[in-house]
C-alpha positions in Angstrom: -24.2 2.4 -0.3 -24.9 -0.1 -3.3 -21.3 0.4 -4.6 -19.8 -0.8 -1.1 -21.0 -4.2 -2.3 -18.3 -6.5 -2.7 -17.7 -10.3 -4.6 -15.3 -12.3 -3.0 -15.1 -14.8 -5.3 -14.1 -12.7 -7.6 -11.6 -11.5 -5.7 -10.1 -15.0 -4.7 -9.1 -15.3 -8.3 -5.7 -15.0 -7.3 -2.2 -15.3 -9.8 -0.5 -18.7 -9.2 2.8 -16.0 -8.8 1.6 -14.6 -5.1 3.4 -17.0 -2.6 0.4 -16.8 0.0 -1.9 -18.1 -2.9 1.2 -21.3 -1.8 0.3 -22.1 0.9 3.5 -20.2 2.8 0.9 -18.0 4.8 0.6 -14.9 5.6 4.0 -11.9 6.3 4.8 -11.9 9.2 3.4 -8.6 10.2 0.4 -10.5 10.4 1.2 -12.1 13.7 2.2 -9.0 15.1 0.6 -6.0 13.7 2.6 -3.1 15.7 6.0 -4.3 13.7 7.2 -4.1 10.5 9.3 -7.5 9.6 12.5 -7.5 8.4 13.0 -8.6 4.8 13.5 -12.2 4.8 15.7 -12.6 1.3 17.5 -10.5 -1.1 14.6 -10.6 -3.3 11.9 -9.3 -0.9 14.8 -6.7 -0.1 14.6 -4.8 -3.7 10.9 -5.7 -3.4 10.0 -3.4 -0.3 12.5 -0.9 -2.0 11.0 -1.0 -5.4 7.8 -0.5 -3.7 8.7 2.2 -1.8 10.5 3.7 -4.9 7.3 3.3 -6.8 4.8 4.7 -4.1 7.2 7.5 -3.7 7.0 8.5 -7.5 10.9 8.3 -7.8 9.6 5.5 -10.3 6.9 7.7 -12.8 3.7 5.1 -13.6 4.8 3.9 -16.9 8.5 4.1 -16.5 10.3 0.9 -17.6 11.9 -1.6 -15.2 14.8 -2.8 -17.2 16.1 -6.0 -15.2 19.4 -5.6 -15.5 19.5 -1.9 -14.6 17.6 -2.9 -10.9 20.2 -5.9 -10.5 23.1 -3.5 -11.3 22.1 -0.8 -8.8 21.1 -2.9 -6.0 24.0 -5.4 -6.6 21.8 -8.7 -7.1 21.5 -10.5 -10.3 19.2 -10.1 -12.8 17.0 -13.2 -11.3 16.4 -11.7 -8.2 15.4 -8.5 -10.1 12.8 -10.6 -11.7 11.2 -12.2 -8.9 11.1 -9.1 -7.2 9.4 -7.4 -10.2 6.6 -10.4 -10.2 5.5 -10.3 -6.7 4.9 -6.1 -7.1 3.1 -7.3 -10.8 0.9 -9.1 -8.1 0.3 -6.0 -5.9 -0.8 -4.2 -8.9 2.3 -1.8 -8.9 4.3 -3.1 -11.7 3.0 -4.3 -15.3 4.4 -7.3 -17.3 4.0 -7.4 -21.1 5.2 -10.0 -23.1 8.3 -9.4 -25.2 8.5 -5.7 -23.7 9.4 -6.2 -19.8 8.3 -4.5 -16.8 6.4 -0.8 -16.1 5.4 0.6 -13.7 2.1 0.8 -13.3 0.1 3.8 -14.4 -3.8 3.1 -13.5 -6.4 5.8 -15.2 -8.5 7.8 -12.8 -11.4 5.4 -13.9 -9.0 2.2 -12.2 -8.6 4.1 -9.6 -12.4 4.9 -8.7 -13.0 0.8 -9.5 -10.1 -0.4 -6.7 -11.9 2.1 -4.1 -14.9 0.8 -4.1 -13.9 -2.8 -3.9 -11.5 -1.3 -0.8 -14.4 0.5 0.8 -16.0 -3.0 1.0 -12.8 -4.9 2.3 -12.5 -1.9 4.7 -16.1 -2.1 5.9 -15.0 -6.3 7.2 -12.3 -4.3 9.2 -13.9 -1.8 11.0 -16.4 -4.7 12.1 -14.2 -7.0 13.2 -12.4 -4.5 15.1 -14.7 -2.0 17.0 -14.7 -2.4 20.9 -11.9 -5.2 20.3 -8.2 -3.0 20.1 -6.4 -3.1 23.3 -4.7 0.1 24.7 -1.3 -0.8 23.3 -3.1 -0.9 19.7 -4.9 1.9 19.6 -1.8 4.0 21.3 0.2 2.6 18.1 -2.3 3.4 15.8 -2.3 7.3 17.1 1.0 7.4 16.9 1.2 6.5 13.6 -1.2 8.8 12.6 1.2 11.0 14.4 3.7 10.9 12.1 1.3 10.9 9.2 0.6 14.7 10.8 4.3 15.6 10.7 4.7 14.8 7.3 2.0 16.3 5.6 3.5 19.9 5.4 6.9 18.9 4.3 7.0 15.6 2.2 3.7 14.6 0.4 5.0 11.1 -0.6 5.7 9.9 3.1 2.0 11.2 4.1 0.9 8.9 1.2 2.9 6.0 2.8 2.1 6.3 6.1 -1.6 6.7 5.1 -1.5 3.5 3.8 0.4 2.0 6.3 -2.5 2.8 9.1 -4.9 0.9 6.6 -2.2 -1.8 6.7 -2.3 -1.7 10.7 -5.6 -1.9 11.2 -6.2 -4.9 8.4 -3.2 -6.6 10.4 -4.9 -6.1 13.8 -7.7 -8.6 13.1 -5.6 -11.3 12.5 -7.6 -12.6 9.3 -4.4 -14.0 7.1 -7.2 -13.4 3.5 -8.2 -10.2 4.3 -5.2 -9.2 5.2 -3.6 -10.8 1.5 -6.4 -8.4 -0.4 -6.2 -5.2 1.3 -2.2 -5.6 0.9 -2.7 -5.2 -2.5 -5.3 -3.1 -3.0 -3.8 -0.7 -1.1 -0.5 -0.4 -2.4 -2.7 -0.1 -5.7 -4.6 3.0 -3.5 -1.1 4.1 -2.5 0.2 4.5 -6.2 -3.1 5.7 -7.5 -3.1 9.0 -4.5 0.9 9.5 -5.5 -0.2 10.3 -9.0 -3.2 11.9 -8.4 -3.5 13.4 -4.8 -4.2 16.7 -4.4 -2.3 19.1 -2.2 -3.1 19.6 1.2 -4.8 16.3 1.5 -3.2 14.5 3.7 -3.9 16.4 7.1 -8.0 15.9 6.1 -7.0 12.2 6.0 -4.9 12.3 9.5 -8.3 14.0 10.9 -10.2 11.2 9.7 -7.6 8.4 10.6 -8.6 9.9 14.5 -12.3 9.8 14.0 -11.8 6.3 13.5 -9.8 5.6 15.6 -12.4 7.4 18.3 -15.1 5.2 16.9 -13.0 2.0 17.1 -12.2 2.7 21.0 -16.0 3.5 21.6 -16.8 0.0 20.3 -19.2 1.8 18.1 -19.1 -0.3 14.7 -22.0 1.7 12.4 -19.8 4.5 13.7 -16.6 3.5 13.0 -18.2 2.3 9.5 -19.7 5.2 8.3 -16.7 7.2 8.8 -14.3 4.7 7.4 -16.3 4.9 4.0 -16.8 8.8 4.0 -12.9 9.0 4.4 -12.3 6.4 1.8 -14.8 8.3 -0.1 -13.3 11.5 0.2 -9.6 10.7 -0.7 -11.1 8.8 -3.5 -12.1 12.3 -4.5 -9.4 14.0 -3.8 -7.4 13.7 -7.5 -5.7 15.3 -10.4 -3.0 14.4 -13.1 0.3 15.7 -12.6 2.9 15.5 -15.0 6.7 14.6 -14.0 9.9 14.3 -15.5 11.6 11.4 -16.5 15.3 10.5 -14.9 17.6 7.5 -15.3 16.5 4.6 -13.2 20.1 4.1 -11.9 19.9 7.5 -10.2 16.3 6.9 -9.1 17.0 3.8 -7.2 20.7 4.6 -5.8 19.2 5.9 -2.3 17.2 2.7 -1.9 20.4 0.7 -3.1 22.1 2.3 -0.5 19.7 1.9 2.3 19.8 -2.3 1.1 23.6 -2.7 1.2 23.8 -1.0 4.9 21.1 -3.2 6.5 23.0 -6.3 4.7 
């Protein structure tokens, strides 16, 4: 398709903010694509729970992000609170305006059809760089993730959503390629957010379906194959949307289970 088509250097406009634009690399689940590192500072801490908060909809897109509220809850100060809401300003999940503070994000359905076709063509460099190349370990993690994606779909709609994302985030990981692997992460967080606000019901077992179509076409070593289904599924979840409206609650109470889950693991 036409629309698949993709400029890079557009793309490699990047904020001076994101600290792989700094030469610090890429996460660490770069290196090893089957594990999900361990937060590495306080700050990255509240960021993975902010995101996760966010992704979730416990955070509605527009919501404010007072700093001092986040520092309070999660027990950091109002510093770490800022970097954390910088680096998810990067990921397109959180909005900075001057002399207002932070949001939440809340991209139109428009937005939303723009980031999916740029992803369709960052997904398309996957798909080739993979097929005929995952090892029976990978492809055993990948199913199982998709697994769990199954599980969830009937009883919590959010954690399909995640885990979704997260096999996009696998696969991205498995080639090893530190810049692709920088874009997709924030384009699909961006997906993530945009499928939490306007995902239909019922959609997430179609996309567990699909996840194992690709997954076929990736172990056949058949790359048109496992590209032509990778854009009809991206295709299709791109479709798959309406605008639900949510109530507002105190970010305090919002965050407390996430504050909780960061004290334990401290």
């Amino acid at each position: 398709m036409a629309d698949k088509k993709v400029d890079l250097q557009v793309l490699a406009a990047r904020s001076v903010n994101d600290p792989t634009a700094k030469g610090e690399g890429p996460p660490e689940t770069a290196r090893n694509p089957l594990t999900k590192a361990a937060p590495a500072s306080r700050t990255e801490a509240v960021q993975e729970a902010l995101r996760q908060a966010i992704i979730e909809q416990r955070l509605r897109p527009g919501a404010r992000l007072p700093e001092d509220a986040i520092g309070e809850t999660f027990g950091t100060s109002r510093t770490i609170a800022r970097e954390a809401l910088g680096r998810l300003a990067v990921e397109g999940l959180v909005e900075l305006k001057p002399n207002k503070g932070a949001f939440v994000a809340n991209p139109s359905l428009e937005e939303g059809r723009d980031i999916f076709i740029v992803r369709r063509g960052l997904e398309s460099i996957v798909t080739g760089l993979l097929a005929g190349k995952l090892s029976p370990k990978e492809l055993k993690a990948l199913h199982d993730l998709v697994d769990k994606e199954e599980a969830a779909a009937d009883v919590d709609e959010p954690e399909s959503i995640r885990l979704a994302g997260e096999f996009h985030l696998v696969l991205v990981r498995m080639t090893g390629n530190a810049l692709l692997i920088r874009y997709l992460t924030e384009v699909i967080s961006r997906c993530s957010l945009i499928l939490a606000m306007y995902g239909r019901p019922h959609s997430a077992q179609c996309g567990a379906d699909e996840h194992r179509d690709i997954i076929q076409a990736l172990s056949d070593g058949d790359a048109e194959a496992a590209d032509r289904l990778m854009d009809t599924h991206l295709a299709a979840v791109a479709s798959r949307a309406q605008l639900e409206s949510k109530p507002e609650r105190d970010i305090r109470d919002l965050l407390a289970p996430y504050a909780k889950l960061v004290r334990e693991a401290q």
